[in-house]
PyMOL Python script that loads the backbone (N, CA, C, O; Angstrom):
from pymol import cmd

cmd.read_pdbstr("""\
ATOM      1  N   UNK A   1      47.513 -80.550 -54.200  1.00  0.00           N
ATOM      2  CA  UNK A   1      47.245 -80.609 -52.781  1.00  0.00           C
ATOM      3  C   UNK A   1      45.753 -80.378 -52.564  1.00  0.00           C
ATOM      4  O   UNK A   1      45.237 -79.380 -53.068  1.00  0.00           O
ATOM      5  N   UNK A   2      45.122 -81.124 -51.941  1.00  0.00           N
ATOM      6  CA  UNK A   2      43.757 -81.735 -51.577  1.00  0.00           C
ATOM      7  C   UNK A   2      43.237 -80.499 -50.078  1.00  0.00           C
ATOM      8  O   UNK A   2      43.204 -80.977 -48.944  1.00  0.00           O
ATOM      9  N   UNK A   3      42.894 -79.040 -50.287  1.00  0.00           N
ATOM     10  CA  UNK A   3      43.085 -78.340 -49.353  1.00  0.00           C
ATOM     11  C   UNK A   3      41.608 -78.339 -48.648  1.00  0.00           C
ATOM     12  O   UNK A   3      41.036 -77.273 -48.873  1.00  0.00           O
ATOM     13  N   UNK A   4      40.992 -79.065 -48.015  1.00  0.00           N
ATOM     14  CA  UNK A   4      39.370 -79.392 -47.234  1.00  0.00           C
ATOM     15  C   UNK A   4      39.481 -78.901 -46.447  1.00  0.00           C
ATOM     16  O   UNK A   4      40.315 -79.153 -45.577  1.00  0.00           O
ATOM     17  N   UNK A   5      38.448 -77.736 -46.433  1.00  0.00           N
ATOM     18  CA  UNK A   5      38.824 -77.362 -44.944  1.00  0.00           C
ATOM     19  C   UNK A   5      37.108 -77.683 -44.138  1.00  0.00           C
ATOM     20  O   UNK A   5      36.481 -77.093 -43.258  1.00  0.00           O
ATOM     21  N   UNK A   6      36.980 -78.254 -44.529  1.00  0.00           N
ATOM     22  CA  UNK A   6      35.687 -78.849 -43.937  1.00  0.00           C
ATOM     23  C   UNK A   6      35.792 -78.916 -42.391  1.00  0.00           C
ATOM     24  O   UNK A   6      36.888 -79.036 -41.843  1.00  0.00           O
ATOM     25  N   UNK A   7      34.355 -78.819 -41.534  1.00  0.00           N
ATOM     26  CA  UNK A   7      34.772 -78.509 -40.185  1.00  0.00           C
ATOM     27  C   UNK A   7      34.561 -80.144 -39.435  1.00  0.00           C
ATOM     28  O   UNK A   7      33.450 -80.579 -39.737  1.00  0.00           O
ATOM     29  N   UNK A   8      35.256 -80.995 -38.662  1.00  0.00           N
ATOM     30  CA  UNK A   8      35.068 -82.175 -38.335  1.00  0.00           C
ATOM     31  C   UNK A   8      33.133 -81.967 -37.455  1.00  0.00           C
ATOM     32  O   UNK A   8      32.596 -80.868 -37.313  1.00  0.00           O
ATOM     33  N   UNK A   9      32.716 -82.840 -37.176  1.00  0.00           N
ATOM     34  CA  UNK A   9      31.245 -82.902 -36.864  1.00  0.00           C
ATOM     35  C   UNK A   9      32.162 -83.018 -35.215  1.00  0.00           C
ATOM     36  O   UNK A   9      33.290 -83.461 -34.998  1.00  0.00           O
ATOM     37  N   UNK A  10      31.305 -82.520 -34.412  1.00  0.00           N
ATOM     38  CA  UNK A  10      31.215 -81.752 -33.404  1.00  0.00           C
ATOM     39  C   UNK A  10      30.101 -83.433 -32.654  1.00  0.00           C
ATOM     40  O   UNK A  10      28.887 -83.624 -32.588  1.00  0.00           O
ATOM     41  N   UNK A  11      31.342 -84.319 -32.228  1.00  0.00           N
ATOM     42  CA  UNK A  11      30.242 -85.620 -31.403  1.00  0.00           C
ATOM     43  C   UNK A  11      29.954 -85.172 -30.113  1.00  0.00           C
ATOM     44  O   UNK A  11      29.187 -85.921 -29.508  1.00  0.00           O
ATOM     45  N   UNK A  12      30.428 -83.925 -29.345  1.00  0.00           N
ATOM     46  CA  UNK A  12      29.954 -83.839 -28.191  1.00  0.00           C
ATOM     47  C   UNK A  12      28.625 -82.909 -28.164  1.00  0.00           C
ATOM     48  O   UNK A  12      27.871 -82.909 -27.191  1.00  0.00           O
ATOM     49  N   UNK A  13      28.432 -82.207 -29.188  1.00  0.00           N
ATOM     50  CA  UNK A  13      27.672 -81.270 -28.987  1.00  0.00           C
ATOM     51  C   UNK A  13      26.780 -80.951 -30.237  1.00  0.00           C
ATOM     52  O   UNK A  13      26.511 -79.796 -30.568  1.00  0.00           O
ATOM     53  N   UNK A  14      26.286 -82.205 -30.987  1.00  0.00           N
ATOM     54  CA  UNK A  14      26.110 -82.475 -32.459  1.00  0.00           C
ATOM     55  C   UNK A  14      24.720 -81.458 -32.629  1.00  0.00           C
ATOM     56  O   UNK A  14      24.181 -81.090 -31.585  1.00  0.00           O
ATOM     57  N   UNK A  15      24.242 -81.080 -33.734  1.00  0.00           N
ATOM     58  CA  UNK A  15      23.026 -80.193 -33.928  1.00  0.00           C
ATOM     59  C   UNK A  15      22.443 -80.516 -34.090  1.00  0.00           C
ATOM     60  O   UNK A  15      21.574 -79.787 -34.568  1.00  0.00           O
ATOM     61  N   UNK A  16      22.086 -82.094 -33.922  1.00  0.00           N
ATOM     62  CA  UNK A  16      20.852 -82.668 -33.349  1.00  0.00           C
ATOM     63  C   UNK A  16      20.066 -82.344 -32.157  1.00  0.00           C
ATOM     64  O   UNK A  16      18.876 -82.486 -31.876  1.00  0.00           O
ATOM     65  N   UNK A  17      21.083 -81.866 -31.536  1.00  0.00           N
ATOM     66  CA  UNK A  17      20.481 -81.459 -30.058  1.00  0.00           C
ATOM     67  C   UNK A  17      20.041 -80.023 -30.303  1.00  0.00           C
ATOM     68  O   UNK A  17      19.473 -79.582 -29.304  1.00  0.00           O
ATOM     69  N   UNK A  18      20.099 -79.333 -31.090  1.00  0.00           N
ATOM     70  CA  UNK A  18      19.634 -77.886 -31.070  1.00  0.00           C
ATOM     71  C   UNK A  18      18.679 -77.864 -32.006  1.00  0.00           C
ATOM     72  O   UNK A  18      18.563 -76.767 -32.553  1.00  0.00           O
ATOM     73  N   UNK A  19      17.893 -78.778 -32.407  1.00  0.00           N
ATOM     74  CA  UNK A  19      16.620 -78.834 -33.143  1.00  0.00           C
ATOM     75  C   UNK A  19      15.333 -78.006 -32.473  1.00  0.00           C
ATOM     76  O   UNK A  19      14.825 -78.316 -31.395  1.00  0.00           O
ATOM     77  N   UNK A  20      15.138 -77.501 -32.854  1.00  0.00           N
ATOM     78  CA  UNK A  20      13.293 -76.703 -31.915  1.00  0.00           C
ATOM     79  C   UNK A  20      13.811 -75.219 -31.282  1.00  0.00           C
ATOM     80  O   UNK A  20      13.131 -74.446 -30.607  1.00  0.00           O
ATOM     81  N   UNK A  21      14.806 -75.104 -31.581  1.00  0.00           N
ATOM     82  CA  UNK A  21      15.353 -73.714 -31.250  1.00  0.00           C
ATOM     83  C   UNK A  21      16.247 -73.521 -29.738  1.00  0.00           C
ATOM     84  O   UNK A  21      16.690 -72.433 -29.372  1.00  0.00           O
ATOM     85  N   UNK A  22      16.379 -74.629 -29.074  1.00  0.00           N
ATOM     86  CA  UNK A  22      16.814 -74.279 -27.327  1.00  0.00           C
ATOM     87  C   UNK A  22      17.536 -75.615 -27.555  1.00  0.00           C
ATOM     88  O   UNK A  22      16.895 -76.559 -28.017  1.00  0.00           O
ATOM     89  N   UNK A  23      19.001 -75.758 -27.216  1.00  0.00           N
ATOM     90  CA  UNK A  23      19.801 -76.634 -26.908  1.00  0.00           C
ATOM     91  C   UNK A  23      18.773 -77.379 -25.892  1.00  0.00           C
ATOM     92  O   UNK A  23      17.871 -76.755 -25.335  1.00  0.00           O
ATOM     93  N   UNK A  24      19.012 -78.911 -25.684  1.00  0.00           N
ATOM     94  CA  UNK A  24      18.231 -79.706 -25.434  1.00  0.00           C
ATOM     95  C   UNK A  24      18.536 -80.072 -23.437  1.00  0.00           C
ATOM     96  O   UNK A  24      17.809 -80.401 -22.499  1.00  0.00           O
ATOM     97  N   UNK A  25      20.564 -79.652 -23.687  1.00  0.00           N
ATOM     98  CA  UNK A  25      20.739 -79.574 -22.333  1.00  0.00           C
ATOM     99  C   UNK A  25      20.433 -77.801 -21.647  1.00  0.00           C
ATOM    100  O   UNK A  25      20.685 -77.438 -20.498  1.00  0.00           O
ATOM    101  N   UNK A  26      20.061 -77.272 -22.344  1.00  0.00           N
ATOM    102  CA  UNK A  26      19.729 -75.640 -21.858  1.00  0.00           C
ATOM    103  C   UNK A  26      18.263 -76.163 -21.495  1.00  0.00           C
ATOM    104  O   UNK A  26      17.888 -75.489 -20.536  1.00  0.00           O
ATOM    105  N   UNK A  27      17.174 -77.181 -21.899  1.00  0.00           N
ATOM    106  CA  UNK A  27      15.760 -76.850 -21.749  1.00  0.00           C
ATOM    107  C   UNK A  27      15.839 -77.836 -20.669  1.00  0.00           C
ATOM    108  O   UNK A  27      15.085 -77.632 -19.718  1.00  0.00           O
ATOM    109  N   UNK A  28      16.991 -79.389 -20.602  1.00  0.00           N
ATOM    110  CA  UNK A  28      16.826 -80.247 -19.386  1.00  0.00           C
ATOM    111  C   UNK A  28      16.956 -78.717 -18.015  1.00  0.00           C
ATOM    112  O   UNK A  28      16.010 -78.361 -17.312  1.00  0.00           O
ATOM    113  N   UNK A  29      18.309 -78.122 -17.993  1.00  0.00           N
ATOM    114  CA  UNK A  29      18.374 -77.154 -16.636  1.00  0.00           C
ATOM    115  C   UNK A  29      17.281 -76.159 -16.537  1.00  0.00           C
ATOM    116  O   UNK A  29      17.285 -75.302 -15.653  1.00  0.00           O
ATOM    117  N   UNK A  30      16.239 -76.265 -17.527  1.00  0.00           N
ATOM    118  CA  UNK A  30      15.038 -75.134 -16.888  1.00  0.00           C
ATOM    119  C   UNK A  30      14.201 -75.699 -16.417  1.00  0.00           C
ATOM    120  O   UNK A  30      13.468 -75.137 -15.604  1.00  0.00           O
ATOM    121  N   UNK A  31      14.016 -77.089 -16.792  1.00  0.00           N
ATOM    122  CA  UNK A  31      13.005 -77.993 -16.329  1.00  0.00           C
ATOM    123  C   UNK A  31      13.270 -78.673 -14.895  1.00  0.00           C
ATOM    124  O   UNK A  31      12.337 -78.786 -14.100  1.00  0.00           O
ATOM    125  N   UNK A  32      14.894 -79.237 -14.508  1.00  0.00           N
ATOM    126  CA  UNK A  32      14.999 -80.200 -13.444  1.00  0.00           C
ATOM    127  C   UNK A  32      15.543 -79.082 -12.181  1.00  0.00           C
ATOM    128  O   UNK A  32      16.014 -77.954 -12.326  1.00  0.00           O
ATOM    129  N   UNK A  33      15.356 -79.639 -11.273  1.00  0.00           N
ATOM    130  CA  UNK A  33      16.146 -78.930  -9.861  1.00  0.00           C
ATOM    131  C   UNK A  33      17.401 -78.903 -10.094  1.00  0.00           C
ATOM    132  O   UNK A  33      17.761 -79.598 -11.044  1.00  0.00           O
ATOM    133  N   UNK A  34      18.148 -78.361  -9.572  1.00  0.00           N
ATOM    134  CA  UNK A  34      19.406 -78.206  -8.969  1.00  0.00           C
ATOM    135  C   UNK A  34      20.250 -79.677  -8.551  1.00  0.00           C
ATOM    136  O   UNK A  34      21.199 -80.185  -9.149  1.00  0.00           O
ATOM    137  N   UNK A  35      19.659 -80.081  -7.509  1.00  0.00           N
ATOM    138  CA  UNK A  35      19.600 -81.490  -7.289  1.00  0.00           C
ATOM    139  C   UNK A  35      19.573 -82.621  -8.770  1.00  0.00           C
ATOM    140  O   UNK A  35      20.334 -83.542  -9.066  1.00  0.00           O
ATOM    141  N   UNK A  36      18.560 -82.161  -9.357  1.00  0.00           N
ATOM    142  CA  UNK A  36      18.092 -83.534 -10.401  1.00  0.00           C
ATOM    143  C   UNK A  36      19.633 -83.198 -11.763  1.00  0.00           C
ATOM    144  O   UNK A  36      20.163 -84.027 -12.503  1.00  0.00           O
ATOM    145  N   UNK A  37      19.944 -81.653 -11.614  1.00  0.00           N
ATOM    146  CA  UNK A  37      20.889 -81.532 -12.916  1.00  0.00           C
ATOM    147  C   UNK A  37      21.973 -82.403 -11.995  1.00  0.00           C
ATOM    148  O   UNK A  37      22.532 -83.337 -12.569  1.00  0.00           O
ATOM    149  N   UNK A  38      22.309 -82.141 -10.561  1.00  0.00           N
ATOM    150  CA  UNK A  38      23.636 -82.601 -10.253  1.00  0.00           C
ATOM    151  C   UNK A  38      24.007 -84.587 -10.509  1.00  0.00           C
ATOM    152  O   UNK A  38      24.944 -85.347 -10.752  1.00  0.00           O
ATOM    153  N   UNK A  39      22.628 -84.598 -10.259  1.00  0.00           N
ATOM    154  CA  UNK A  39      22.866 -86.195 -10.727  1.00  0.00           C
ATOM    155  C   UNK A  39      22.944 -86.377 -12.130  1.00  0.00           C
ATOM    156  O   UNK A  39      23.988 -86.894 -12.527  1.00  0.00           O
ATOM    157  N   UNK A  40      22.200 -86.115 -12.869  1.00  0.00           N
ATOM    158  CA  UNK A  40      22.580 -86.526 -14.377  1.00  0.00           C
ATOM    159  C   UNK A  40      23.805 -86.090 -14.853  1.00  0.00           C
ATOM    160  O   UNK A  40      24.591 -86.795 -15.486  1.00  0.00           O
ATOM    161  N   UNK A  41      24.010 -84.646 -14.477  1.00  0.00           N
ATOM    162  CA  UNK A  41      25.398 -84.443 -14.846  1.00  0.00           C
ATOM    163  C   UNK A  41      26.900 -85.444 -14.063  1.00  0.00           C
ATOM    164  O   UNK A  41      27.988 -85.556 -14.628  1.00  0.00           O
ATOM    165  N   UNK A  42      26.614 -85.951 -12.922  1.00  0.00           N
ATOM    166  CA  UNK A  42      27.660 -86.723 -12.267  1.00  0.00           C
ATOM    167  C   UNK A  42      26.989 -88.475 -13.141  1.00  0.00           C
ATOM    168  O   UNK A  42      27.714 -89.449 -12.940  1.00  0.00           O
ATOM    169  N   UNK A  43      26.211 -88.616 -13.664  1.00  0.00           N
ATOM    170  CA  UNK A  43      25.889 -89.819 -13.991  1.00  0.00           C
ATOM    171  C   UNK A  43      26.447 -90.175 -15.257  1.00  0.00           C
ATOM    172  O   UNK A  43      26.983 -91.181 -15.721  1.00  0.00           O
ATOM    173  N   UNK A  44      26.054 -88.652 -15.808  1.00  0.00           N
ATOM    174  CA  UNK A  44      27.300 -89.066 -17.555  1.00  0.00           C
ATOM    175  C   UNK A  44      28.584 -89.064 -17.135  1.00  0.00           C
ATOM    176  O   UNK A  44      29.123 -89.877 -17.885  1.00  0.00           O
ATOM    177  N   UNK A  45      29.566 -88.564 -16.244  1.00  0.00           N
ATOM    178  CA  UNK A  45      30.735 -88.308 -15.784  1.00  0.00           C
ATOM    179  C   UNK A  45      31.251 -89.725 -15.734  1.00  0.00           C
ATOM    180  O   UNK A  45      32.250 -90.047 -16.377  1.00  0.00           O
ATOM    181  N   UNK A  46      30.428 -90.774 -14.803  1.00  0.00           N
ATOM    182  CA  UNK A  46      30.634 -92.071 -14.395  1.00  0.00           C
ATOM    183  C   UNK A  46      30.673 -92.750 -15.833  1.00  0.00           C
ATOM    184  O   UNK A  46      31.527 -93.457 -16.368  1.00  0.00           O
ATOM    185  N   UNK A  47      29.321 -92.233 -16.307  1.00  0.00           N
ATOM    186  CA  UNK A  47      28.902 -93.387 -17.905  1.00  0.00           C
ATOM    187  C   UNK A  47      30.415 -93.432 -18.754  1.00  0.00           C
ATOM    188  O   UNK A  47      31.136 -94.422 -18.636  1.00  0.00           O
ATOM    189  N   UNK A  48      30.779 -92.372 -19.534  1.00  0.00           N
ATOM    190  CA  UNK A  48      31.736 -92.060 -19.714  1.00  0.00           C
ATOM    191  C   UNK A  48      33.196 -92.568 -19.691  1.00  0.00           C
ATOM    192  O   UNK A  48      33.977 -93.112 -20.471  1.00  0.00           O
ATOM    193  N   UNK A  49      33.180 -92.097 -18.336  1.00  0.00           N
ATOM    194  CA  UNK A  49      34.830 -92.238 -17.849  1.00  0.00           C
ATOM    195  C   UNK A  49      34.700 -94.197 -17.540  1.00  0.00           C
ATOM    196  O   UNK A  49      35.695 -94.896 -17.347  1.00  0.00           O
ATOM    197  N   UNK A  50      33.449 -94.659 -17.564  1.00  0.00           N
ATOM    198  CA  UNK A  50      33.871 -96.041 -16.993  1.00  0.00           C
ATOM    199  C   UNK A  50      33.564 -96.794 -18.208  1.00  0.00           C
ATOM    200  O   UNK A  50      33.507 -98.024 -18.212  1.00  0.00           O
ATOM    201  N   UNK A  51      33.317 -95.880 -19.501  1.00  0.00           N
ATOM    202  CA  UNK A  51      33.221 -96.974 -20.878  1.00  0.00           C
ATOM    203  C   UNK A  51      34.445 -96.244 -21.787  1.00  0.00           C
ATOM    204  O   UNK A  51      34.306 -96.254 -23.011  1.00  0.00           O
ATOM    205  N   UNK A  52      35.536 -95.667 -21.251  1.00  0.00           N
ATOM    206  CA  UNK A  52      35.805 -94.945 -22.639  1.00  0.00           C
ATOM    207  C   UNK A  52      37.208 -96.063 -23.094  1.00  0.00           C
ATOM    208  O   UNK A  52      37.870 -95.838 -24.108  1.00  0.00           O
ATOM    209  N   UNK A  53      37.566 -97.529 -21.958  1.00  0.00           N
ATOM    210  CA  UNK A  53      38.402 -98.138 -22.408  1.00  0.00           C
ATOM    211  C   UNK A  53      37.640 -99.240 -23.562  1.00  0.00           C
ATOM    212  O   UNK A  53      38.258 -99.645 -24.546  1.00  0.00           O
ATOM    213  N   UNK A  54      36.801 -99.475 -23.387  1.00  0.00           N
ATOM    214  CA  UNK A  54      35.492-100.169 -24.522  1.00  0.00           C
ATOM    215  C   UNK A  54      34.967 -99.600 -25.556  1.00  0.00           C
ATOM    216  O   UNK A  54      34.566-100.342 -26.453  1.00  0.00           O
ATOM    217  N   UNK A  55      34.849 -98.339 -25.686  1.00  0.00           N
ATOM    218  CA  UNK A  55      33.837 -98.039 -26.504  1.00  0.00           C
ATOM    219  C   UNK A  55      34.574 -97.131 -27.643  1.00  0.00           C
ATOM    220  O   UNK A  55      34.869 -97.644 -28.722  1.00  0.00           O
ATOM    221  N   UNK A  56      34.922 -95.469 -27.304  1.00  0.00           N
ATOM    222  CA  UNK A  56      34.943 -94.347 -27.975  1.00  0.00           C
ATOM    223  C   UNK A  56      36.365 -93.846 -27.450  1.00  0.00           C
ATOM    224  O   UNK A  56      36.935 -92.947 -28.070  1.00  0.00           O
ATOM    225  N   UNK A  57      36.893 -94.365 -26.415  1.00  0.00           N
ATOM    226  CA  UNK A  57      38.417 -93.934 -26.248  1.00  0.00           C
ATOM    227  C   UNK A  57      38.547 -92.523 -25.617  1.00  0.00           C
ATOM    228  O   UNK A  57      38.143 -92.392 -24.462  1.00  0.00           O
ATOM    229  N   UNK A  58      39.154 -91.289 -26.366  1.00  0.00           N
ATOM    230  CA  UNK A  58      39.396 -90.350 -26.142  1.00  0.00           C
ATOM    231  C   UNK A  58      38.203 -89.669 -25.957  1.00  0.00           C
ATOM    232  O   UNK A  58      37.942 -88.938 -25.002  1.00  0.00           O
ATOM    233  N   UNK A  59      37.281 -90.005 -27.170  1.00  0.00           N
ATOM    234  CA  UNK A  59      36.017 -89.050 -27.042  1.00  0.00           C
ATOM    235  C   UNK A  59      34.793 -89.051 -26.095  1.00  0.00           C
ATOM    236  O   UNK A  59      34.068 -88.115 -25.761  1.00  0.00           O
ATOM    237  N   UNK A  60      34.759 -90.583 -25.695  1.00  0.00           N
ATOM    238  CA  UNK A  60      34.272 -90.457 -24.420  1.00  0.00           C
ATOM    239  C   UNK A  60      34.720 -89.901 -23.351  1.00  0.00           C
ATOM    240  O   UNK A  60      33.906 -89.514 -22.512  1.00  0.00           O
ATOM    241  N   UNK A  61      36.185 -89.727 -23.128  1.00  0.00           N
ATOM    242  CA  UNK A  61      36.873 -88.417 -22.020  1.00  0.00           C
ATOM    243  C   UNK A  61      36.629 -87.586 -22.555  1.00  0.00           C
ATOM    244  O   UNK A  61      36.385 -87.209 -21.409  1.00  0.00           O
ATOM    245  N   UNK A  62      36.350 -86.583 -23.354  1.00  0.00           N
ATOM    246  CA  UNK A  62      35.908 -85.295 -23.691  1.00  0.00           C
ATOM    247  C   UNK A  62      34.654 -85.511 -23.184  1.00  0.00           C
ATOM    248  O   UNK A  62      34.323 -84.818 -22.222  1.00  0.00           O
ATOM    249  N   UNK A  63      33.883 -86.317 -23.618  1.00  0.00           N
ATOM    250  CA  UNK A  63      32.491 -86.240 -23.213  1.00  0.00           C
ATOM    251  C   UNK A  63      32.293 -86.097 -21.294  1.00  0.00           C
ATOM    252  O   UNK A  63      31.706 -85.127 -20.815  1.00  0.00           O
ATOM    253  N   UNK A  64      32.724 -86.915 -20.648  1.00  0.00           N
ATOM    254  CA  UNK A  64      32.944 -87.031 -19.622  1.00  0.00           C
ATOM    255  C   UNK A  64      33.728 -85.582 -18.636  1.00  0.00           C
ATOM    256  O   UNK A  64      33.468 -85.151 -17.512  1.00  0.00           O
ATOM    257  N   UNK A  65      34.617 -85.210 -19.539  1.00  0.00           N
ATOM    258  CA  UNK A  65      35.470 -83.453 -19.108  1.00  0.00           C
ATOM    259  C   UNK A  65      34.346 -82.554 -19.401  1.00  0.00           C
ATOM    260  O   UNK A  65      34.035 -81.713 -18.557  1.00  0.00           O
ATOM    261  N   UNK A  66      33.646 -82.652 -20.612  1.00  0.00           N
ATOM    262  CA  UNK A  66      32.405 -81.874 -20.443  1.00  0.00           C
ATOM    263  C   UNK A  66      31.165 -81.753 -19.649  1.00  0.00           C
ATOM    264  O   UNK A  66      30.590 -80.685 -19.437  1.00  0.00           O
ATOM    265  N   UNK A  67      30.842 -82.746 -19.284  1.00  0.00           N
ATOM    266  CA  UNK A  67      29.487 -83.186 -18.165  1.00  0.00           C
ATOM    267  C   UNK A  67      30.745 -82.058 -16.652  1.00  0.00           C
ATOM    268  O   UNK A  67      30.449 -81.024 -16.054  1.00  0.00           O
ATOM    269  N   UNK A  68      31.897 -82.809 -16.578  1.00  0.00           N
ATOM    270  CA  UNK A  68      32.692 -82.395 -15.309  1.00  0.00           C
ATOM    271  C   UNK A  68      32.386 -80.705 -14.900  1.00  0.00           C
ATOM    272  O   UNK A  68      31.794 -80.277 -13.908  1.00  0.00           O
ATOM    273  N   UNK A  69      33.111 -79.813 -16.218  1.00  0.00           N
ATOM    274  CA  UNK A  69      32.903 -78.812 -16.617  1.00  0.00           C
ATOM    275  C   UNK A  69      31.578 -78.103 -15.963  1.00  0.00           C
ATOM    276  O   UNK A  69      31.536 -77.356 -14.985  1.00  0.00           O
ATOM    277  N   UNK A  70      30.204 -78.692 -17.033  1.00  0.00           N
ATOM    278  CA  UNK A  70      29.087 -78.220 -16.010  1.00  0.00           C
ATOM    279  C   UNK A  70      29.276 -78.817 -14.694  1.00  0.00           C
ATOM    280  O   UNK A  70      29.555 -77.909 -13.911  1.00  0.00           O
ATOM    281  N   UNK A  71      29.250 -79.745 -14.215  1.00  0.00           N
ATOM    282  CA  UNK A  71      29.054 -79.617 -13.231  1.00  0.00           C
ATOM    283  C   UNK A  71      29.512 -78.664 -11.884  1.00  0.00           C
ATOM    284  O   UNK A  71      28.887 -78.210 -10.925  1.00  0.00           O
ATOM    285  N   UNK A  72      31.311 -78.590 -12.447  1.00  0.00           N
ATOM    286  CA  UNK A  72      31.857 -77.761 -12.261  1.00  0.00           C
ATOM    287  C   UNK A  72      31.227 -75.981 -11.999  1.00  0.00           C
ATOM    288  O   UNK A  72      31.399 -75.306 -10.984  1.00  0.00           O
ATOM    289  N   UNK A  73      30.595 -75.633 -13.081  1.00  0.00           N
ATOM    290  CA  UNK A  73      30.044 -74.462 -13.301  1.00  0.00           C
ATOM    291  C   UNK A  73      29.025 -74.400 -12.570  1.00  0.00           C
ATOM    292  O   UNK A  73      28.896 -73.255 -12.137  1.00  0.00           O
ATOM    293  N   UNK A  74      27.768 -75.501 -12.020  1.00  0.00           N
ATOM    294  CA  UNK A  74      26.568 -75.695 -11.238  1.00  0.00           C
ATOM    295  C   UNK A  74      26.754 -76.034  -9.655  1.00  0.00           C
ATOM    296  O   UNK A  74      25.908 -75.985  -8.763  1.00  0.00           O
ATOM    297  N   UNK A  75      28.155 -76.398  -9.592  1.00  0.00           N
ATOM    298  CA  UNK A  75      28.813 -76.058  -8.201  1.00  0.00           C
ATOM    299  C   UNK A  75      29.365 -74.861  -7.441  1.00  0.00           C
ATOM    300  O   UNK A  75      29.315 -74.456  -6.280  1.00  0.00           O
ATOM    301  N   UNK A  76      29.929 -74.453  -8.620  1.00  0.00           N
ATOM    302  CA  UNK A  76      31.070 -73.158  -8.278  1.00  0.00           C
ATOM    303  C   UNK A  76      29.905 -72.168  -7.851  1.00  0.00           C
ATOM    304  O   UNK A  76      30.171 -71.022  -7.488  1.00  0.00           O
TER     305      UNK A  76
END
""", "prot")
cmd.dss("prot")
cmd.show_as("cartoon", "prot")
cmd.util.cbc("prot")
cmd.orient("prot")
């Protein structure tokens, strides 16, 4: 029995983005308004949810539940 417990790569939140020491969406919300996060974050929501029958399927709805999420959190 072939026991891998290897961890699957992480496509929503890959460690490419945490290169230079500051998650890349932690340094976009110090830099943009309030305003400027609510659009990008509602813009991946759209990107997302309106490619995931074309493209990536499920994982583009994760991607898309995640953008929601913050936004969620930058509303509340």
């Amino acid at each position: 029995m072939n026991m891998n417990f290897e961890q699957a790569p992480d496509n929503i939140n890959p460690d490419h983005y945490k290169k230079g020491g500051i998650e890349t969406f932690d340094y976009m919300g110090a830099k943009m308004t309030p305003d400027q996060m609510e659009g990008y974050l509602f813009g991946n929501i759209l990107k997302y949810v309106s490619r995931y029958q074309f493209k990536n399927g499920v994982e583009d709805l994760k991607k898309a539940e995640w953008y929601l999420e913050k936004l969620i959190e930058l509303k509340g």
